[in-house]
VEXVO-951019 format. One record per residue (C-alpha): residue number from 1; residue in one letter; x, z, y. Coordinates in Angstrom, 2 decimals, padded with zeros to 5 digits. Layout:
VEXVO-951019
<atom num="NUM" residu="A" c1="X" c3="Z" c2="Y"/>
...
This chain:
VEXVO-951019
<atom num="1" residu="X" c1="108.20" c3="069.88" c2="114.63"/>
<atom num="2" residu="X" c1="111.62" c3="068.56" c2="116.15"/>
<atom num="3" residu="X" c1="114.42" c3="068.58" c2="114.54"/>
<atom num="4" residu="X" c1="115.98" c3="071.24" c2="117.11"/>
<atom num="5" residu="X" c1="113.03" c3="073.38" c2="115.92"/>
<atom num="6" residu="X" c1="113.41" c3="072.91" c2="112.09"/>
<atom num="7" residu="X" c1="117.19" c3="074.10" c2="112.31"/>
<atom num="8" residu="X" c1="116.23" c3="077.42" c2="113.96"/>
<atom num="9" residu="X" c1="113.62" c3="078.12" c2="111.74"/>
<atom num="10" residu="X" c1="116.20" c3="077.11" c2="108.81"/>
<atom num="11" residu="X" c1="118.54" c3="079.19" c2="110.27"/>
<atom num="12" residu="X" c1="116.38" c3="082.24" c2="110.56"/>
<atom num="13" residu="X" c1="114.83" c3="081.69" c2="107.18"/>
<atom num="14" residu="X" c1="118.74" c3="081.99" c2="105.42"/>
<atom num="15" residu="X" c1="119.05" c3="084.93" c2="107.78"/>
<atom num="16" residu="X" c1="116.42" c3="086.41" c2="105.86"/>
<atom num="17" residu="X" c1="117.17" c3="085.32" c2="102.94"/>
<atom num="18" residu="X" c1="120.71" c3="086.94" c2="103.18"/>
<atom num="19" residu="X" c1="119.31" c3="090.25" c2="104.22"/>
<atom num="20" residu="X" c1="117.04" c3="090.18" c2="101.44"/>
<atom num="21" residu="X" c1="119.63" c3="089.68" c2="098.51"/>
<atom num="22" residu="X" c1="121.74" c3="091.85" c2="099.81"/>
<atom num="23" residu="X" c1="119.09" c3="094.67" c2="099.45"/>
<atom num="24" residu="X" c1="118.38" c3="093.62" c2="096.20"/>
<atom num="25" residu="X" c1="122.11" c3="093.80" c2="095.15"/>
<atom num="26" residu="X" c1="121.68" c3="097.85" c2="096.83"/>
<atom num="27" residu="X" c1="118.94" c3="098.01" c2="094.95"/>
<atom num="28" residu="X" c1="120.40" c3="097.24" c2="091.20"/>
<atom num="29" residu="X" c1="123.49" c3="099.35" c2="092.23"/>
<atom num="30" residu="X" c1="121.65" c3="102.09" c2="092.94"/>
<atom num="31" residu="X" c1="123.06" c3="102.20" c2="096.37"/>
<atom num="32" residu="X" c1="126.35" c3="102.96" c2="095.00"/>
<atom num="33" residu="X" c1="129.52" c3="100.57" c2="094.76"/>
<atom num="34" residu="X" c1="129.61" c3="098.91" c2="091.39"/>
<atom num="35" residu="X" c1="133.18" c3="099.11" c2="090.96"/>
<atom num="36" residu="X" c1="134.31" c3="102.59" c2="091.86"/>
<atom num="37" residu="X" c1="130.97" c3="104.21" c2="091.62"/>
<atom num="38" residu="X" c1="131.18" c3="105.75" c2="095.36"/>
<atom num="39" residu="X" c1="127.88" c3="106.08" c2="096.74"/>
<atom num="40" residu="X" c1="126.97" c3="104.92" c2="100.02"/>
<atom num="41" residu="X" c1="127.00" c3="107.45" c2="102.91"/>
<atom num="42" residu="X" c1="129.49" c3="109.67" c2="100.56"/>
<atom num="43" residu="X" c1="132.46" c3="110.88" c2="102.89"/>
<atom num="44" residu="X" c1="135.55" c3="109.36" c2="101.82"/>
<atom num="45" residu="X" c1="139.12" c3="110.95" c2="101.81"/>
<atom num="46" residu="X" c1="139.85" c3="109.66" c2="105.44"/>
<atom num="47" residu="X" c1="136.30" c3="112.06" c2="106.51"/>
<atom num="48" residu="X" c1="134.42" c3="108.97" c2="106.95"/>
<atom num="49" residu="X" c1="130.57" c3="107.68" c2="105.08"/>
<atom num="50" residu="X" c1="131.05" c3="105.05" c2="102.55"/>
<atom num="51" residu="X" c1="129.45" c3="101.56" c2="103.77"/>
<atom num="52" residu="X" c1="128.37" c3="098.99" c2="101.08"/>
<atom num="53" residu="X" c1="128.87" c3="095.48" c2="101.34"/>
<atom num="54" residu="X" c1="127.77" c3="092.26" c2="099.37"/>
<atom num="55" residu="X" c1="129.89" c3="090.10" c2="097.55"/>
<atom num="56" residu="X" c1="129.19" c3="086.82" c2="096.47"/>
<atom num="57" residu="X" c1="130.96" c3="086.15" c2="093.13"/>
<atom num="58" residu="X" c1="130.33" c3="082.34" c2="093.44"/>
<atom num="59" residu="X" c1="131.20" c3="081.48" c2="097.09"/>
<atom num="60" residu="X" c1="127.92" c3="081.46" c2="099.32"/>
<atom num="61" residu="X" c1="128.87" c3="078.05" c2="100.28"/>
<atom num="62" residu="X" c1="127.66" c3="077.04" c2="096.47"/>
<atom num="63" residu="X" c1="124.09" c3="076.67" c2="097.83"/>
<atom num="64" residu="X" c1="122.96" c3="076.70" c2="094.30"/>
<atom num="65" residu="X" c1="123.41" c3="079.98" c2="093.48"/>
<atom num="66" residu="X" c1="124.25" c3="081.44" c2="097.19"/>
<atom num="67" residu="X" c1="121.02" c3="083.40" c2="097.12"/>
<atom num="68" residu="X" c1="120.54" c3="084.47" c2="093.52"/>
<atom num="69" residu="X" c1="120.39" c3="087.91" c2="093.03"/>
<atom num="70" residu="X" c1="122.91" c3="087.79" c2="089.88"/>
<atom num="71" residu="X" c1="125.57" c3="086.39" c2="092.53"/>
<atom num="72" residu="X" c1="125.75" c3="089.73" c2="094.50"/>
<atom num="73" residu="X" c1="127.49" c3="092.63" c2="093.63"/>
<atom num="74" residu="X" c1="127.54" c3="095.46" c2="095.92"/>
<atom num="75" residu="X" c1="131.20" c3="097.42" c2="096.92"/>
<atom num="76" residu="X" c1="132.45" c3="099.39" c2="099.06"/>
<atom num="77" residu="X" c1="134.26" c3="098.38" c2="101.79"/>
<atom num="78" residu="X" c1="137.61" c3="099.29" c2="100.11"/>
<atom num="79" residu="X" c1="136.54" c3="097.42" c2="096.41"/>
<atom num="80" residu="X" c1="135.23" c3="094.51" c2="098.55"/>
<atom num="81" residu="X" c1="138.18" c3="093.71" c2="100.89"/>
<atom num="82" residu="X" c1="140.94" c3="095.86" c2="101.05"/>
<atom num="83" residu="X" c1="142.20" c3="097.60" c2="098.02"/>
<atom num="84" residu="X" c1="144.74" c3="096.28" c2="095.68"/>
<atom num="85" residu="X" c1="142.42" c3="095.44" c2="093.09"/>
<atom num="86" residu="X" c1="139.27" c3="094.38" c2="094.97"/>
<atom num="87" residu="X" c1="137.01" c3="091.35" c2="095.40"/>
<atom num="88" residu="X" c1="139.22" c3="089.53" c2="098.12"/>
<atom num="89" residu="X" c1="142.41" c3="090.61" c2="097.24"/>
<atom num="90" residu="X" c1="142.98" c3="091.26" c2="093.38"/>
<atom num="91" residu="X" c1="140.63" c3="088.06" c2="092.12"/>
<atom num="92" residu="X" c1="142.06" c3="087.87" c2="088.86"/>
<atom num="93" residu="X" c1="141.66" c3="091.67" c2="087.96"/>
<atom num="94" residu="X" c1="138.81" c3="091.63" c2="089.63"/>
<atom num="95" residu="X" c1="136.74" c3="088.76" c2="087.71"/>
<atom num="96" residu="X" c1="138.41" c3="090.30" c2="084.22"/>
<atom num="97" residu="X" c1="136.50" c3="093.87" c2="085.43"/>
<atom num="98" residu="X" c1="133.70" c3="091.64" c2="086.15"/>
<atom num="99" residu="X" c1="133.50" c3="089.96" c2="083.02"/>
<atom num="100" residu="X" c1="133.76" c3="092.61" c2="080.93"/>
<atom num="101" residu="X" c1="132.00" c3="095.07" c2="082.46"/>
<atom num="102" residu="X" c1="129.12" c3="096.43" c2="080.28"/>
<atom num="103" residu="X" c1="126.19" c3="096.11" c2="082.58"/>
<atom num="104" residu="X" c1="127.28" c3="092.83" c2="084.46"/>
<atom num="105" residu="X" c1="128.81" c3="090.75" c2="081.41"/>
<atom num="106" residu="X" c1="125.95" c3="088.92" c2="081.07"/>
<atom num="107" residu="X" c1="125.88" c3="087.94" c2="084.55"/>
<atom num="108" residu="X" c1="129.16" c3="086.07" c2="084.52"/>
<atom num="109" residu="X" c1="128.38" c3="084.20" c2="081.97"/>
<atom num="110" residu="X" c1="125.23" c3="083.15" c2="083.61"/>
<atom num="111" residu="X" c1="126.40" c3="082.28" c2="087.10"/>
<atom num="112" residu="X" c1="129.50" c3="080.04" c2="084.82"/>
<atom num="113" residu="X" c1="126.64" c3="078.45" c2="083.30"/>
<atom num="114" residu="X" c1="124.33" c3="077.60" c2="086.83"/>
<atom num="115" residu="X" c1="127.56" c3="076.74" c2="089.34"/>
<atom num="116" residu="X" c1="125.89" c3="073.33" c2="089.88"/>
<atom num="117" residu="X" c1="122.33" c3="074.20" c2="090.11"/>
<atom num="118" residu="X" c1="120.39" c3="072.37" c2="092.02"/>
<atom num="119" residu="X" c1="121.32" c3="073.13" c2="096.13"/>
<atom num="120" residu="X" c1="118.97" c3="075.57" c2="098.50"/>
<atom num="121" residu="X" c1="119.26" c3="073.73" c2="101.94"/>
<atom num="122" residu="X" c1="116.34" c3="072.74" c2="103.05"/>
<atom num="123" residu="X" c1="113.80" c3="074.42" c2="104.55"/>
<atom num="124" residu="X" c1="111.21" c3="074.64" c2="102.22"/>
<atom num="125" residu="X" c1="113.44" c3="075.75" c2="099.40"/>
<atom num="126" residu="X" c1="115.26" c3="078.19" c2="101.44"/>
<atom num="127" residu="X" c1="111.23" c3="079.67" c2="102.49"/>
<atom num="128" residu="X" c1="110.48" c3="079.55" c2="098.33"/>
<atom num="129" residu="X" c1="114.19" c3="081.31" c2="097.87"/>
<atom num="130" residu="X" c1="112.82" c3="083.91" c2="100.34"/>
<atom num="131" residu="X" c1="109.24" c3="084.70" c2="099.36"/>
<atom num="132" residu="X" c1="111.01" c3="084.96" c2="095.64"/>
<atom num="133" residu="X" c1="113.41" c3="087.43" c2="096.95"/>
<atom num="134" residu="X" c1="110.65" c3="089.26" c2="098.38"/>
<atom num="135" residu="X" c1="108.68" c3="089.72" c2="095.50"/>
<atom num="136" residu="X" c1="111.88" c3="090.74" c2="093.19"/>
<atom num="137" residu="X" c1="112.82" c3="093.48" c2="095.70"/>
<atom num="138" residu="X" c1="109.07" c3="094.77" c2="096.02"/>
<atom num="139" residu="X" c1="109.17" c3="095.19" c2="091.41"/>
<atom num="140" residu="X" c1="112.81" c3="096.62" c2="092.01"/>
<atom num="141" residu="X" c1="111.11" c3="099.00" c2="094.66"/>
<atom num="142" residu="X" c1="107.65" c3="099.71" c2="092.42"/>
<atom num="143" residu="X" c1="110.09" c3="100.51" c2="089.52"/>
<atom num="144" residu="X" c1="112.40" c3="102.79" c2="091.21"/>
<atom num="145" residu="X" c1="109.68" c3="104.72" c2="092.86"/>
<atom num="146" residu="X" c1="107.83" c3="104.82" c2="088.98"/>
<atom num="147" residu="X" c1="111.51" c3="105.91" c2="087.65"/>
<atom num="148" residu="X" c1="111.28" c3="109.03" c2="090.25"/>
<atom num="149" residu="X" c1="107.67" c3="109.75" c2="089.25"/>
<atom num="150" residu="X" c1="108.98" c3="109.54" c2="085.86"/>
<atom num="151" residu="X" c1="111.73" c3="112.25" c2="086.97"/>
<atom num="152" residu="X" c1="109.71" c3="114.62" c2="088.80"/>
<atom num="153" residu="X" c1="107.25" c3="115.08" c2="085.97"/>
């Protein structure tokens, strides 16, 4: 394989891996933003659906940690970018709501603890980063739909 090749197939492959932990992070929010509690598709005040982004809460350009599901927390677009308090604009409220919040605490504690794992850049670890992503959003999937079967009966 040329070297030309191997970049395009590493580039697809963090593609993929992108799209994957960002369904994971939709999937342990419930689909809902994890700050406000909107839920996507829910019409806002200005008549429009709520859309859900990702956040990273390490930057994605720590390569350790750039793909690990505890690194994503899913917002609205509001909470991620432009209210007062969000992600982007209102860090230090922000990473004190992070912190302390009840069903994330542990996370931030655990991402201050791996900032310098071990980097996921080349193509072989970004490919094991992906099939792992894959199989924690098929159990995430197989427990939701056994959480609605719970439900229903």
């Amino acid at each position: 394989m040329t070297k030309a090749q191997e970049k395009k197939m590493l580039k697809r492959a963090v593609n993929k891996a992108f799209v994957l932990w960002g369904e994971i992070g939709s999937l342990y929010s419930d689909f809902r933003c994890e700050y406000c509690g909107i839920a996507k598709g829910e019409i806002k005040d200005n008549g429009k659906p709520t859309v859900l982004n990702h956040h990273h809460l390490i930057v994605r350009e720590n390569h350790g940690l750039r793909f690990n599901p505890r690194n994503c927390i899913t917002l609205d677009q509001w909470c991620h970018k432009f209210g007062r308090e969000g992600a982007h604009r209102g860090t230090l409220i922000f990473n004190e709501w992070f912190r302390m919040n009840q069903y994330r605490g542990n996370d931030y504690y655990y991402l201050i603890d791996h900032k310098d794992d071990s980097p996921i850049e080349s193509l072989e670890d970004v490919t094991l980063a992906v099939a792992q992503l894959y199989a924690e959003r098929a159990r995430l999937i197989v427990a939701r739909l056994e959480n609605e079967h719970t439900i229903a009966e």
